[in-house]
C-alpha positions in Angstrom: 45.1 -2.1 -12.8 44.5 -2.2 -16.2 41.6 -3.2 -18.2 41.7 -3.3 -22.1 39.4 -3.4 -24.8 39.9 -5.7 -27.8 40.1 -4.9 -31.6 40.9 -8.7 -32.8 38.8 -10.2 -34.6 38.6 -14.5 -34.1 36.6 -16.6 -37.0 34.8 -18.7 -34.5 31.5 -17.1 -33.8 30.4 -19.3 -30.6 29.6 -17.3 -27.4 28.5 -18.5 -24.4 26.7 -16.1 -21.8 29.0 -18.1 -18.7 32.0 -16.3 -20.2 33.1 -14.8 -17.1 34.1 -11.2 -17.4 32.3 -11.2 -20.7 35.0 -12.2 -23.6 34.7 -10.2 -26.3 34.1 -12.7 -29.3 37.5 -13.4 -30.0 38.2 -14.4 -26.6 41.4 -12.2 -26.4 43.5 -11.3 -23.3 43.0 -7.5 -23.9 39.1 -8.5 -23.5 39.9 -9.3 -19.6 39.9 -7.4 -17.1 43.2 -7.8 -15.2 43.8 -7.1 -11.9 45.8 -7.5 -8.8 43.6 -11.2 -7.7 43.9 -12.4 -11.0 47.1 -10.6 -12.8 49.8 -13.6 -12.4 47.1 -16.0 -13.8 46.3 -13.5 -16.7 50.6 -13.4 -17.4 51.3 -16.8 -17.3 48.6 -17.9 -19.2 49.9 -15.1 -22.1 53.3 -16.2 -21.7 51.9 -20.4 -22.0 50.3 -19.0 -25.4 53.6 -17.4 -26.5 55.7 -20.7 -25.6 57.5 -19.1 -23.3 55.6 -21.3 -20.4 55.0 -24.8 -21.8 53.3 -26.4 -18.6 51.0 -23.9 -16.9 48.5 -25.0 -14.0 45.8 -22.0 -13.2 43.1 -22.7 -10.3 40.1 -20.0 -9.1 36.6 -20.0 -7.8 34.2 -20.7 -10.5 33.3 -17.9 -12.6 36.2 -15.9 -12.1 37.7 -16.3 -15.8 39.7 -19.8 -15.9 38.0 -20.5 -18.7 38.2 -17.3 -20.3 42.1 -17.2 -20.2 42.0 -21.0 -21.6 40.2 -19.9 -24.8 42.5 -16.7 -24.5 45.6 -18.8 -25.1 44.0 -20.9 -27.6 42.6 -17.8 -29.7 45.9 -16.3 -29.6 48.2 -19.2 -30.4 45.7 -19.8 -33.5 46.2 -16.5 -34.8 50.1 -16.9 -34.5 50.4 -20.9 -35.9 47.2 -21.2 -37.6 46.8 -24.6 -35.7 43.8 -24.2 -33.3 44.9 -26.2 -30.3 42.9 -28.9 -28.6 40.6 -28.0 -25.7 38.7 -30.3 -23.6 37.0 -30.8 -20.8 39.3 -33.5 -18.5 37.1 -35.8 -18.1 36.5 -36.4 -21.9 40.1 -36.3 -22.3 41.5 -38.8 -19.8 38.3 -41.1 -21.1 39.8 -40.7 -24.9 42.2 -43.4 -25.9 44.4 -41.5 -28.2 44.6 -38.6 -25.6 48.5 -38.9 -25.2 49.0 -38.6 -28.9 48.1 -35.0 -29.4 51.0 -33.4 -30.4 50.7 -29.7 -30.1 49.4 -27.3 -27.0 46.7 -28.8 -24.8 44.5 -27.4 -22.9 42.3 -28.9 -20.2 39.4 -27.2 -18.2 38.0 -28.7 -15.2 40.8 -30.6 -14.2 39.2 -30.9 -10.3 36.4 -33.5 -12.1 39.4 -36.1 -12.2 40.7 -35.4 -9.1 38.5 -37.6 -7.3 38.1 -40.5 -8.9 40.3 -43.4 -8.2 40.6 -44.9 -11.5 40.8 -41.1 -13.4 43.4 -39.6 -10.9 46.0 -42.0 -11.7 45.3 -42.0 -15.3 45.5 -38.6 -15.5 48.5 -38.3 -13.8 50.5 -40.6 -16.2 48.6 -38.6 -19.3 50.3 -35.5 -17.6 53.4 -37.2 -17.5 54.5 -38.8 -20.2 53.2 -35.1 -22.1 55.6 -33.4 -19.5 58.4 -36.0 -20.7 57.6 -35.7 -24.3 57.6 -31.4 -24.1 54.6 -30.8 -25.0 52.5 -27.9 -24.2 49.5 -28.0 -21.2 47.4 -25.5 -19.4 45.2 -26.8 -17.0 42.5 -25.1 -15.2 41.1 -26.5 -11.9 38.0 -25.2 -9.5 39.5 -24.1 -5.9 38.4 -21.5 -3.8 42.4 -21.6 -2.5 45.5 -22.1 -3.7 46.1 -25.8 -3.2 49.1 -27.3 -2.6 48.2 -30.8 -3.2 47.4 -29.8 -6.7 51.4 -28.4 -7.1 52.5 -31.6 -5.4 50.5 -33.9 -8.1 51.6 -32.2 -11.0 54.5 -34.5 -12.6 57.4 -33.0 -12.3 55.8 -30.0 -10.1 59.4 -28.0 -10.8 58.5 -27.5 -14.1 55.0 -26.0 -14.1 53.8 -22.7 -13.3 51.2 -22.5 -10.9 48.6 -19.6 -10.7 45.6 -18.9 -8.7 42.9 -16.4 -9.2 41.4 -15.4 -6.0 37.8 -13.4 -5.3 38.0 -9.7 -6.8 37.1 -7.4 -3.7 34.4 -4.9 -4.4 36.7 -2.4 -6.2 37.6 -5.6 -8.4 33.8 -5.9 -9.0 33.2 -2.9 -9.9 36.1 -3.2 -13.0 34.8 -6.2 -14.0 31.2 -5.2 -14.1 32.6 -2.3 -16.0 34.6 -4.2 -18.8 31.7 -6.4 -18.9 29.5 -3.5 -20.1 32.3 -1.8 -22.0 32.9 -4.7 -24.3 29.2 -5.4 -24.6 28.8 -1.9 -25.9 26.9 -0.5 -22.3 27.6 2.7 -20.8 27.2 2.0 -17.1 27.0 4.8 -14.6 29.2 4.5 -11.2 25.7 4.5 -9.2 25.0 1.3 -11.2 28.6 -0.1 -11.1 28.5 0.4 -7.2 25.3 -0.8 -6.1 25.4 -4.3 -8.0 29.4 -5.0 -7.0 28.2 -4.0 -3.1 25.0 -5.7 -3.3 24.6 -8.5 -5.3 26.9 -11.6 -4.7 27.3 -14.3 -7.1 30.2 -14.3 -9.9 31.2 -13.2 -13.1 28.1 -15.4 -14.5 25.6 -13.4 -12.5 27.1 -10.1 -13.8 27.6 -11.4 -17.3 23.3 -12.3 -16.7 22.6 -8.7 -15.8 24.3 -6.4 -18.4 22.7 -9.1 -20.9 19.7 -7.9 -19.5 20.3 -4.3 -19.6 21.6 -4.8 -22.8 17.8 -5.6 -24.2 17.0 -2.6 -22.9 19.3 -0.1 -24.4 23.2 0.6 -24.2 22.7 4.2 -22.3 22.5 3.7 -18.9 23.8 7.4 -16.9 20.8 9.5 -16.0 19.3 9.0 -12.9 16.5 7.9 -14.5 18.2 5.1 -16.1 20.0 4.3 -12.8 16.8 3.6 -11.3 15.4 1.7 -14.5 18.8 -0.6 -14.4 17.8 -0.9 -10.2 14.6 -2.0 -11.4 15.3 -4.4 -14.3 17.9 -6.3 -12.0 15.6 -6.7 -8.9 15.5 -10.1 -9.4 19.5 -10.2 -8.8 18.7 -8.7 -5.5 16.8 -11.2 -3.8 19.6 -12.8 -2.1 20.7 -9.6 -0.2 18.7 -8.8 2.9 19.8 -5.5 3.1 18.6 -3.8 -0.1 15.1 -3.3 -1.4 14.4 -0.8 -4.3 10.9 -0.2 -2.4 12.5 0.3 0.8 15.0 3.0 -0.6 12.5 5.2 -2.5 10.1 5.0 0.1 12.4 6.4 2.7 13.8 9.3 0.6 10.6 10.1 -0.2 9.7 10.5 3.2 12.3 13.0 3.4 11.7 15.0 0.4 10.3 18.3 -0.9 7.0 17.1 -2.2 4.7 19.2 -5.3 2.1 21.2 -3.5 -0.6 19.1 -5.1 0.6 15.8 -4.3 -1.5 13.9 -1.5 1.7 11.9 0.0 4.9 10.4 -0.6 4.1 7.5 -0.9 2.2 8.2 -4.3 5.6 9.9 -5.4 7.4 6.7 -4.4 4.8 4.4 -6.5 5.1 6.5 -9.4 9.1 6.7 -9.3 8.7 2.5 -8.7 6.4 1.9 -11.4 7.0 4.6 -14.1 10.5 5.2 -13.7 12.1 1.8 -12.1 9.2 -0.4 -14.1 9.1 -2.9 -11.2 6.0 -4.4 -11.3 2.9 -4.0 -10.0 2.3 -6.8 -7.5 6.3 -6.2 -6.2 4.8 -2.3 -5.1 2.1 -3.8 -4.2 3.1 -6.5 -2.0 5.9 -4.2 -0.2 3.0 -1.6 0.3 0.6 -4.5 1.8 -1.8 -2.8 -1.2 -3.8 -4.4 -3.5 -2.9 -3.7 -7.0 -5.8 -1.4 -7.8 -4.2 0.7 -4.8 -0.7 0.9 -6.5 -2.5 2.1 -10.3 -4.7 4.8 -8.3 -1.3 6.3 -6.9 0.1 6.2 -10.2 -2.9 8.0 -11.7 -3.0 10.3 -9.0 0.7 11.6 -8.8 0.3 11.5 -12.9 -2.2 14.2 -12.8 0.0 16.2 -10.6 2.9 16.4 -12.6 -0.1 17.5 -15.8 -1.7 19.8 -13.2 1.3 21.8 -11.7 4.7 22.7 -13.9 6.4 22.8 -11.3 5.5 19.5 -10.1 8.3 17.6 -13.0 11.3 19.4 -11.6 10.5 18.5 -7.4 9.9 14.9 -9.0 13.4 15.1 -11.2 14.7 16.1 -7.8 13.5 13.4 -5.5 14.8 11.0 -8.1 18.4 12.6 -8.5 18.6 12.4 -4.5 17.5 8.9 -4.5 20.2 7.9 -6.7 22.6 10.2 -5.0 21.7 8.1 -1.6 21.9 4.8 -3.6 
């Protein structure tokens, strides 16, 4: 499976933050990340921008990068013709009067929106026609969970179109997007990180394209164990859909089982620390998982604080519990 990094350069300098799999700027196909649920999708879209597939039909879940491989093809048949080609969403086009007159390639996104209606179907389906008749260049992209067969069988002339779904990535899929998504946003994500929010967070390419802009406000290093933690911490909010994962819960059980500095009263105040100094959650999270008050969480801190002043060896059993938390992870 491959996954590329751009080194186009596009004049258009809009961005939006839904871009799934995080486009690099000029919207390129080497700024995708291409694997085996999405790979035919990613080639026949190429092949649409290189005219060697005029009619090209690509469906997918949402935020899996339809609309990435749309503004893809249009980038790169701009560079080549110097002709940006029209884009638009479907419902705008099939409401536009002149919308069979535009000569060159065409691309529409949300094709599904005029599905359903029983004035747009029909219209949209002649619009698609008489531009299969005339030979002129279209790439749709439609919202689908599955391939859909009655999508092939409304496509006029289905023969001549080339029909392409993208389908879920699986974790190992996540965990290359989540990665290209860093790499072309400059981050340097460790594999603790890349594992943790491709196994426990769920949403799509939207929600991961959220997070890394989050880290990225942050910094662009993100490989000690410290930083792991820190990245675990900054996301939280990413995590409240999964039962089975809480930040709290993690540290407070390897703490339970680890080698504490001789001066420290309990885990627990080595857990608050590592939550609040190290993983920055805030105060009233620890506090509430703890079933503290919030003066009880800032006593901890100060207390497992003057530890780590008090005794020298106190820093390396703490670097310790936190390099085996993240090991765990």
């Amino acid at each position: 499976m491959s996954v590329g990094n751009s080194a186009e350069h596009h004049p258009s300098g809009s961005r939006r933050i839904s871009k799934v799999l995080f486009d690099e700027p000029d919207h390129s196909f080497l700024s995708f990340a291409a694997f085996e649920s999405n790979i035919r999708a990613v080639d026949a879209a190429m092949l649409f921008a290189n005219g060697l597939n005029p009619f090209v039909a690509i469906s997918g879940p949402s935020g899996w990068g339809k609309t990435h491989l749309l503004e893809a093809a249009a980038a790169k048949i701009e560079r080549h013709s110097g002709v940006a080609p029209k884009c638009f969403s479907t419902v705008e086009w099939v409401g536009q009067a002149g919308r069979v007159e535009v000569p060159g390639p065409l691309l529409l996104d949300n094709v599904q929106d005029a599905l359903t209606g029983v004035r747009m179907r029909p219209m949209l389906r002649l619009a698609l026609e008489r531009r299969v008749r005339a030979g002129r260049p279209t790439l749709l992209a439609i919202t689908g969970q599955r391939p859909n067969r009655q999508i092939k069988l409304f496509l006029p002339n289905p023969r001549r179109w080339v029909a392409a779904h993208i389908q879920s990535p699986d974790a190992h899929e996540k965990i290359l997007a989540i990665d290209q998504i860093g790499r072309v946003e400059g981050l340097h994500l460790s594999n603790a990180i890349l594992r943790v929010l491709a196994e426990r967070i769920g949403g799509d390419g939207r929600t991961y394209s959220g997070i890394v802009t989050r880290l990225k406000v942050d910094g662009t290093e993100w490989m000690s164990d410290e930083r792991v933690l820190k990245a675990l911490g900054l996301c939280d909010p990413f995590f409240s859909d999964s039962p089975d994962w809480d930040l709290c819960e993690h540290l407070s059980r390897v703490s339970d089982k680890a080698l504490l500095p001789k001066k420290c009263r309990s885990s627990r105040d080595m857990a608050i620390y590592a939550l609040r100094k190290v993983a920055e959650l805030p105060e009233t999270k620890v506090a509430s998982y703890y079933e503290v008050t919030q003066g009880e969480v800032f006593h901890a801190v100060g207390r497992f604080s003057e530890v780590l002043k008090a005794d020298p060896e106190a820093a390396p059993v703490f670097q310790k519990f936190v390099e085996t938390a993240v090991r765990c992870l």
